[in-house]
N, C-alpha and C positions, 0 to 999 in steps of 0.2 A: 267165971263164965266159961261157958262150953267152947270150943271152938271146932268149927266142922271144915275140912279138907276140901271145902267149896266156897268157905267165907275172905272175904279179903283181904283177911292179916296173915291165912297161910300163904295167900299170893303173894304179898310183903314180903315174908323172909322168901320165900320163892325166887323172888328177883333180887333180892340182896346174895341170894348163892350165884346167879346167874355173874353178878356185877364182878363175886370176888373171884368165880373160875375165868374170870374175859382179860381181868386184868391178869393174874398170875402166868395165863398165857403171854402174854404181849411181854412182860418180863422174861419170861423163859426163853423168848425170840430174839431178844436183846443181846447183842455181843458185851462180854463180862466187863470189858473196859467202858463202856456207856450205860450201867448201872449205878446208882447213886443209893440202893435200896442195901441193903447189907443183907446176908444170907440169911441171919437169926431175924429178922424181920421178916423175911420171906414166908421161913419155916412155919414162925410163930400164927402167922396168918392161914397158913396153910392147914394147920394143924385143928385151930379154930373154928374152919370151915369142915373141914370134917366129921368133926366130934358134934357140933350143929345139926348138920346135915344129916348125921346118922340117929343123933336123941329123935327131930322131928319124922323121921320116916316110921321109928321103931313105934314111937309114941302114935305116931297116925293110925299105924296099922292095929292098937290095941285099941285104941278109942273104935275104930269102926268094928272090932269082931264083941264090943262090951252089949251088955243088954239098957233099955233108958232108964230102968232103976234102978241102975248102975252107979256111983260116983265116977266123973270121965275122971282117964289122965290127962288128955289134951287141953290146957288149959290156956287162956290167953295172956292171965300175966304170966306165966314161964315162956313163953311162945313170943312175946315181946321183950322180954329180957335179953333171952337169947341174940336175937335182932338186930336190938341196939348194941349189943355187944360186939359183932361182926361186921356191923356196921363201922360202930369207932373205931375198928386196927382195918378197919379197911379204908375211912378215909383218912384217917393219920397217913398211910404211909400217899394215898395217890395225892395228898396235898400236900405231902412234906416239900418244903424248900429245895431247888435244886441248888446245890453248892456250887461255887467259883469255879473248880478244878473242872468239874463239868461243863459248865458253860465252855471256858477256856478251849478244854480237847474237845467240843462239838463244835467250836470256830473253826479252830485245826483241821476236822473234819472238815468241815463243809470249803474251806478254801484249798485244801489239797484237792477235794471234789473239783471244785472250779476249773484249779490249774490242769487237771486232767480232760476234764473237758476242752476246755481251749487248746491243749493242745492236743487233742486227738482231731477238732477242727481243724487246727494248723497243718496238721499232716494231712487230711484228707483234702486243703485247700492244696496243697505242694500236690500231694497225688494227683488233683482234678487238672493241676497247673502241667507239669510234667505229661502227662496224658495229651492233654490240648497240644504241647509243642511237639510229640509224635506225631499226633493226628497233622499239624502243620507241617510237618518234616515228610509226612508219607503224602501229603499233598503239594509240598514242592517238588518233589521226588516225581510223583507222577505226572504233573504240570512239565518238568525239564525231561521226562522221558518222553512224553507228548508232543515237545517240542525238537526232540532229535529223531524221532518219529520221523514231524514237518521238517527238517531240514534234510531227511536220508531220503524222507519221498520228493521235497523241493531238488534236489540233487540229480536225483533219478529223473526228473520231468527234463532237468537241465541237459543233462547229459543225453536222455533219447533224442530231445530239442535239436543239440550241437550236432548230436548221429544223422537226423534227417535234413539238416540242412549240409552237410557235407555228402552225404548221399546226394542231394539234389545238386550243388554244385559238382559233384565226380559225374551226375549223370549229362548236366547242361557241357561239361566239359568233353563229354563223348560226342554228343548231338552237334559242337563246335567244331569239332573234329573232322565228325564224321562229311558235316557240310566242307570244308576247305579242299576233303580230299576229293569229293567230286567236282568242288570246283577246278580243279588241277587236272583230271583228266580231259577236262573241252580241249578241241585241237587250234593250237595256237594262227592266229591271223596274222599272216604272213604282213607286212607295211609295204602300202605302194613308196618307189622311191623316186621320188622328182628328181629331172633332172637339176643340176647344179646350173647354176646363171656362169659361172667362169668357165663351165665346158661351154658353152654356147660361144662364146666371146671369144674363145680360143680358137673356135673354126674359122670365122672369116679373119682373123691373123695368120694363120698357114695359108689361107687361099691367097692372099699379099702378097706375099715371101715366095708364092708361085709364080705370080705376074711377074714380078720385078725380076726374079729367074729368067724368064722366057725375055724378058726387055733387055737385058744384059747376051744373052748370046748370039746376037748379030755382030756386036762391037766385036769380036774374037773375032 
């Protein structure tokens, strides 16, 4: 049978090359140690697709320049052949069994993965931790410079406080002053002096002592 470069068995291998260029990538992207495929596998498949690849284009291209009384090339049992043939080393290899060793170093993998994570966690919890007791350290810090602030301006209140009541005592102390020393100039009140009750008494005893005189100088 004919097969024409619009029917759906050329679409077929069409996506069977699609399949085998997506996978050989995704190996190729693979670090060598987390391959399981061997290189002569690789190649082998590689090599397959190629040679596939390059009979159905060559072949396409003469089927479409031939005339219709023509016998084609393009035929559909070669064109199916081919197919299945790329097919089976293509899913051989994406279905081959992953081996132990594999498994194993992709445990490996993934728990070193782990422990790197948790600890880059770890550290970024210690960073966030460390950070926070700056931030509290420059917030005590400012809190007790705030507070020597209040106690230099408490100080200050105190001290202008003690200034103006010693001012005001120095001044009440002049106005004390000032009053006593006028008091001190008024001119002193001279005190009446009563007489003494014993000078009284005293006079009519001398005036006695006169009589009795004058009574006594007849007798002579």
């Amino acid at each position: 049978a004919v097969v024409s470069t619009q029917s759906g068995h050329y679409g077929r291998v069409k996506n069977t090359f699609n399949m085998t260029v997506q996978f050989l990538a995704k190996i190729a992207n693979t670090t060598e140690e987390l391959r399981y495929h061997t290189a002569t596998e690789l190649e082998n498949l590689e090599k397959l697709l190629n040679t596939t690849r390059d009979w159905l284009d060559k072949t396409a291209k003469e089927q479409e320049g031939l005339a219709k009384n023509v016998d084609p090339v393009l035929r559909l049992e070669a064109m199916q052949t081919k197919n299945k043939a790329l097919e089976r080393e293509l899913y051989y290899l994406v279905r081959k069994p992953i081996p132990q060793w594999y498994k194993d170093k992709l445990n490996k993998m993934m728990e070193a993965l782990k422990n790197s994570t948790v600890k880059a966690e770890e550290a970024k919890k210690s960073e966030s931790t460390e950070e926070g007791k700056k931030d509290e350290e420059k917030t005590d810090d400012a809190k007790t410079e705030e507070k020597g602030e209040g106690t230099k301006e408490g100080e200050k209140s105190d001290k202008e406080g003690k200034e103006a009541k010693e001012e005001k005592s120095a001044e009440e102390k002049v106005e004390t002053k000032e009053e006593k020393s006028a008091e001190g100039e008024k001119p002193e009140e001279t005190p009446v002096e009563t007489p003494k009750e014993e000078q009284t008494e005293e006079k009519p005893k001398k005036e006695k002592s006169t009589d009795c005189d004058s009574a006594l100088i007849p007798l002579l």
